[in-house]
N, C-alpha and C positions, 0 to 999 in steps of 0.2 A: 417513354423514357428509354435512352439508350446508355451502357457503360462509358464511360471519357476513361483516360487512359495516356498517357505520354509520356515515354522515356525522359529520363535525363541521365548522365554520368553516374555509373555508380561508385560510388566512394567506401571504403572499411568503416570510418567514422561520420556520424550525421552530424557535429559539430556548427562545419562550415552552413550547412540546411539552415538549421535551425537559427544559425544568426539573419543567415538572411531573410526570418520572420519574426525574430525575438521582438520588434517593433510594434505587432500588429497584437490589436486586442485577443490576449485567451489563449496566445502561444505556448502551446502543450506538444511536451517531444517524452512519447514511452520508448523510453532508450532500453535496449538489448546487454547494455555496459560489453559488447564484445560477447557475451555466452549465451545470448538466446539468438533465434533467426531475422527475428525482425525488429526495425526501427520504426516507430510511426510519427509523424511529425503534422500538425495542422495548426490553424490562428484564423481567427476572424468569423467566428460560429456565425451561422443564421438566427439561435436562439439562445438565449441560456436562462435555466433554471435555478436560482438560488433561494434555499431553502433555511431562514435563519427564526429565533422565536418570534418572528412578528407575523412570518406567512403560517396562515391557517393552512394545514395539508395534512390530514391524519395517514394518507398511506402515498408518499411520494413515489415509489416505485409505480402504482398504479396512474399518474401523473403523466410521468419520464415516457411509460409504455404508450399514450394519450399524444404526446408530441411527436414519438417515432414514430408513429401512423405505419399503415399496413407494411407487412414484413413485404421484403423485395427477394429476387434472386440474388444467389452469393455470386462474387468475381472467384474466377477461380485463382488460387494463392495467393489471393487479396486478402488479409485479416480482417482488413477494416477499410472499406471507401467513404463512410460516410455513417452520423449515429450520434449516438450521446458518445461525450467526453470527459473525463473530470473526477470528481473525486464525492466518495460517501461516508462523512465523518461516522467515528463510531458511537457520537452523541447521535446518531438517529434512531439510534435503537431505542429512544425512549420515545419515539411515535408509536411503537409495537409493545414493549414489556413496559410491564409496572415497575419503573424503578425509582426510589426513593431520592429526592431532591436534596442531598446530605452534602456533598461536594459542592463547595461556592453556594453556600446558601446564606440567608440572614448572617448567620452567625458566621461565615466563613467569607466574607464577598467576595468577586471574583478582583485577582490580580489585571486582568485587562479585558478588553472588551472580547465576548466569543464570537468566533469564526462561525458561518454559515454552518449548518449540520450536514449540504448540502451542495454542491457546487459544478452544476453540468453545462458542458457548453451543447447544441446539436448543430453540427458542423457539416456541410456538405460535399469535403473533400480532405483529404489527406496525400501525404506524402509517404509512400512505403517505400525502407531499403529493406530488399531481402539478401541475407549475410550468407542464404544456401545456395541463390541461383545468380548471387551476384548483378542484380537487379537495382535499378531505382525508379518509381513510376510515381506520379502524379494522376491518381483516379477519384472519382467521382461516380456517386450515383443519380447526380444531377438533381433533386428534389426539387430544390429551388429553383423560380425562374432565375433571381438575383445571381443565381450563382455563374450562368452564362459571361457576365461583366469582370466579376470577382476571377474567376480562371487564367485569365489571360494577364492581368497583374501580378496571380502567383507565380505563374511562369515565369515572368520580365524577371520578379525575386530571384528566384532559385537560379535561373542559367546566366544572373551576370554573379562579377567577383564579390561576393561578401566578406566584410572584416569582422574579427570578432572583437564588438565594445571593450573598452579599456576597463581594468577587474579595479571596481569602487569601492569594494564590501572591505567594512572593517567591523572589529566586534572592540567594543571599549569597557575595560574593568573587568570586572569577576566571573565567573562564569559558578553560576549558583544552584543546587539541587532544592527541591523541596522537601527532600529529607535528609536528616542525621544519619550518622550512624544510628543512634541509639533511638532515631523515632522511628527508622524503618527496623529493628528490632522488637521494637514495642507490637508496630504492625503485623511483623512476623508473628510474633508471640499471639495476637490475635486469630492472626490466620489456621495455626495450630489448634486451639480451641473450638474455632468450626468445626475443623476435619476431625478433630475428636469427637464432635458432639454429632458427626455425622449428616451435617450438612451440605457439604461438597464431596470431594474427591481430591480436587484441583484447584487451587484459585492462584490466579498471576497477578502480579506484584509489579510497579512500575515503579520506578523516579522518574523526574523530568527537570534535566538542565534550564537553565534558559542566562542569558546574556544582552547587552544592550548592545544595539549595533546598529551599522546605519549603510548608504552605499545601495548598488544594486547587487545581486544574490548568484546573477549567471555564473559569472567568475569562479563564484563559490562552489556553484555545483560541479563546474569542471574539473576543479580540484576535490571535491570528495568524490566523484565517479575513478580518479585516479587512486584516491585512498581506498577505495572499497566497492572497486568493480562489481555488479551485480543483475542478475538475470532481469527484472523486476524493477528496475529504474524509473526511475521521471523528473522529470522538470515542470510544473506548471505555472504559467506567470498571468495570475489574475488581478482583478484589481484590489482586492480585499487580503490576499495572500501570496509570496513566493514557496511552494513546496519545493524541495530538495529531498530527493525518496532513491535511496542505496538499498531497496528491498530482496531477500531472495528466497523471500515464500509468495509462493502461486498462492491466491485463494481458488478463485474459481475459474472454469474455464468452457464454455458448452462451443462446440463444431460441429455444426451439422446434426445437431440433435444428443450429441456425447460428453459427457461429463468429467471433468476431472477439475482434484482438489489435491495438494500437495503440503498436507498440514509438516511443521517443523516444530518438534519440542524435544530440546537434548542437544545441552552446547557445551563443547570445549576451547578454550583460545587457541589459535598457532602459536605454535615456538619455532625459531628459526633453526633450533637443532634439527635435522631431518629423520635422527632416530627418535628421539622423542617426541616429534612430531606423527610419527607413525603409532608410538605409545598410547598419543592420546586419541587417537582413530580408535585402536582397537579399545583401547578404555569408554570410549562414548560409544562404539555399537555393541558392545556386550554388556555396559553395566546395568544390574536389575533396576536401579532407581529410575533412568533414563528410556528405557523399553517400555517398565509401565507406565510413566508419563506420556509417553509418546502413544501408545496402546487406549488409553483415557479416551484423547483426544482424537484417533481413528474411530474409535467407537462412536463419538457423538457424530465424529462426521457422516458416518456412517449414515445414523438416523437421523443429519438435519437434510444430505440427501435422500432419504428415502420418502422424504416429504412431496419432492417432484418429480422422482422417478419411477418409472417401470417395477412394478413389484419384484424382484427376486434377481435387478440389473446388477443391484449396487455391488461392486466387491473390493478386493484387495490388491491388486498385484504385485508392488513391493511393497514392504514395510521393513523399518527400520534401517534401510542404506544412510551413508552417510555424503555427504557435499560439502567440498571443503571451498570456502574463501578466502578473502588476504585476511583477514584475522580472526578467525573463526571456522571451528569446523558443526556441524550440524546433521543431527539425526531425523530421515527426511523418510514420510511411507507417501502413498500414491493410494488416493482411492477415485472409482470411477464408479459410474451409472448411465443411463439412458433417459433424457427426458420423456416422462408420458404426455399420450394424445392431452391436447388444453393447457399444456404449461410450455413456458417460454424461460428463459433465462432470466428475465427480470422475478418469476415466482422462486424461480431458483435462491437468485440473488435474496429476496426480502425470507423467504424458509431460513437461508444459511446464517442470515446476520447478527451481529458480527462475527468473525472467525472462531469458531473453538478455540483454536491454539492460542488466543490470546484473550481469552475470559477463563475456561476452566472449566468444570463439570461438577454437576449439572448447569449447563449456561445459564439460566436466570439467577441462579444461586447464589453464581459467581462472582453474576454482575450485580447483584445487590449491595455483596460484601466487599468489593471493589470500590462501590461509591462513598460505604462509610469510611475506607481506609486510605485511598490515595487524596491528599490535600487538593489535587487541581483535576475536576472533567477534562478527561481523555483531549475530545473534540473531535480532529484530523485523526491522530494517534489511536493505530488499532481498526481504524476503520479497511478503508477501501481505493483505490485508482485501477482506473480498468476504462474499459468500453464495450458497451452494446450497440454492434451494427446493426441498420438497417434490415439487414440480412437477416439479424436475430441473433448472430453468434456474439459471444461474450469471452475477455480476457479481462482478471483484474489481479491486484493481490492484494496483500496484507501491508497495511500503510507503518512497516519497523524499520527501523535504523534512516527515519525523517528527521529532517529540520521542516519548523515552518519556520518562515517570517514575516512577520505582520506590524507594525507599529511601534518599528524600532526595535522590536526585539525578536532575537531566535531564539527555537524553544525546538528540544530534543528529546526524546524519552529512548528507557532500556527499562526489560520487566523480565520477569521469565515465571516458569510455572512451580510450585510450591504446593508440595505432596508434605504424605504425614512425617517420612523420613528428611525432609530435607535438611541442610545444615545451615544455620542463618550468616554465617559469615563465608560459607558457599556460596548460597543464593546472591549476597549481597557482590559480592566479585564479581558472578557471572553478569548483576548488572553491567559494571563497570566495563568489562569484556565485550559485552554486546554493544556500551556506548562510543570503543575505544575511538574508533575512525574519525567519529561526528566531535568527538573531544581536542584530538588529536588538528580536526576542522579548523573549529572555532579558537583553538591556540596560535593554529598558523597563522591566523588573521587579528592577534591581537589581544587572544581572552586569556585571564590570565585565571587558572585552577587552585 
């Protein structure tokens, strides 16, 4: 097996890339939105993994690890030549914890049909733009023979002119939450009760939009990548789903055996005023309610790495800086570790799941008292999109501020984390805040609020 590798023009934006394979089965582009270094682009997997309730598979991750077959050497400033791709809804956590079947049960059936738990393509080449060396390359770790034929096609793709498809998405009628005011109060008023009676610490709180719409989705995401640029992006267009992912929390991250997790809990909107825009900086990194929430959630992370790592690796380096985007600012710590001898990213991965910052603490608690209180399972939402190379090395994040679309309709969620102090028609804003962008989306296309 030898490294493949070939330049192409590098470009600021992977746009034009990307169309020239939006065609091909499983076109998946982990967009940078402009603030991270790299773009990944690939389509047309060797394999894919989809994991929905019909496939028996009590530990998919163990699976995933089974397909990636023997770890390879890393390309050097390659993230990713070749690996799983795709996405880890945060309904797969009921392959691992006991959680109670309450959400879309008998008594509640579900609104539409559920999305896979589970959704990986194994792809044996990618397209990397690197935004630090001003690069673009087309590599490969060659696994597959197939892939010898496949290469020289991508090529043909990428260096003639691509157009970008004409924008077909439209959202028709209402654009609908699953809760009230007054039944996501109700919920509130539950969630307090817990925390009284000493059950959690934390428990996060979602709504979820959704609208009827039809058209394809590219268009769509090119215009929320302008609404709400983000480190943590994606596009994936599979067959069973289009994802539309404006994320800007890291979950995980393992290089070369190192660990980092970039939990976010502690949100202010922007104002366009620029002094009180800075008011509300210094109000979200000092205020006590926002620190200890944010504190909660470093602690667990703490201990869900401490699961795969080096005894005594795990630590802190920053906590509580703040990251501002186009509508929102965010209370962001940085925690790292070392994987020990016998663990891999994927044990990382299935220890961590799903994110702290968006279940609550103690995580099984959380997630128990989430199922009885949110109307709709998760699914996509809260989960995961990332990749594990070949290599071994992993980037993913936390699947917030998604659209999915799937069978005519898009569907959005906004939640945040709900301590014993909180204020319910706080919490209930900072929804609204966190949905602004994806709203703001689906208006421009047609939905009416």
């Amino acid at each position: 097996m030898s490294f493949y590798s070939v330049e192409l023009p590098y470009r600021t934006d992977a746009v034009h890339y990307y169309a020239a394979l939006a065609d091909l089965p499983w076109a998946v582009w982990l967009d940078s939105g402009g603030m991270a270094r790299y773009d990944i682009l690939s389509a047309a997997p060797q394999r894919t993994l989809v994991l929905s309730d019909t496939v028996k598979q009590n530990d998919p991750f163990a699976w995933l690890r089974s397909e990636l077959g023997e770890q390879v050497e890393a390309m050097e400033n390659v993230p990713f030549a070749g690996g799983a791709l795709g996405y880890w809804g945060y309904d797969l956590a009921r392959r691992m914890h006991a959680l109670p079947g309450v959400a879309e049960d008998a008594m509640h059936p579900p609104a539409e049909a559920p999305l896979p738990d589970m959704a990986i393509g194994i792809y044996d080449w990618a397209l990397v733009l690197d935004h630090q060396q001003h690069t673009a390359r087309v590599v490969s770790q060659r696994r597959f023979a197939e892939t010898e034929k496949l290469l020289p096609q991508i090529l043909q793709r990428l260096q003639s002119k691509s157009q970008l498809p004409p924008d077909t998405f439209q959202v028709q009628g209402k654009i609908s939450s699953n809760f009230t005011i007054d039944s996501y109060a109700d919920a509130f008023t539950a969630i307090q009760d817990y925390l009284k009676s000493g059950d959690c610490y934390q428990i996060n709180l979602a709504q979820r939009f959704s609208a009827v719409a039809s058209g394809d989705a590219l268009g769509a995401y090119l215009t929320l990548r302008k609404l709400s640029p983000a480190p943590y992006s994606a596009f994936l267009n599979m067959p069973h789903a289009q994802i539309l992912c404006a994320s800007p929390e890291r979950f995980l991250r393992v290089q070369n055996g190192s660990v980092e997790t970039k939990p976010i809990k502690g949100t202010r909107p922007r104002s366009s005023d620029a002094l009180q825009d800075r008011m509300l900086v210094d109000e979200l990194r000092n205020h006590p309610k926002d620190r200890a929430e944010n504190l909660m959630i470093v602690d667990l992370l703490r201990n869900d790495l401490g699961k795969s790592c080096v005894p005594g690796s795990v630590r802190v380096p920053k906590l509580f800086e703040v990251e501002s985007y186009a509508n929102v600012h965010h209370l962001v710590s940085t925690v790292e570790g070392r994987l020990a001898e016998g663990r891999d990213a994927l044990h990382l991965l299935r220890d961590c799941f799903p994110g702290g910052s968006v279940t609550g603490a103690p995580k099984l608690r959380a997630m128990q008292i989430i199922e009885q209180l949110e109307p709709h399972r998760r699914g996509i939402y809260c989960g995961a999109i990332g990749y594990v190379g070949f290599d071994g090395n992993m980037d993913s994040n936390i699947v917030i501020r998604t659209l999915v679309y799937a069978d005519n309709e898009i569907r959005c969620w906004a939640g945040g984390g709900i301590v014993a102090d909180s204020d319910v028609a706080a919490e209930y804003q900072e929804t609204l805040d966190k949905a602004s962008a994806m709203l703001k989306l689906l208006r421009h296309y047609g939905g009416v609020s």
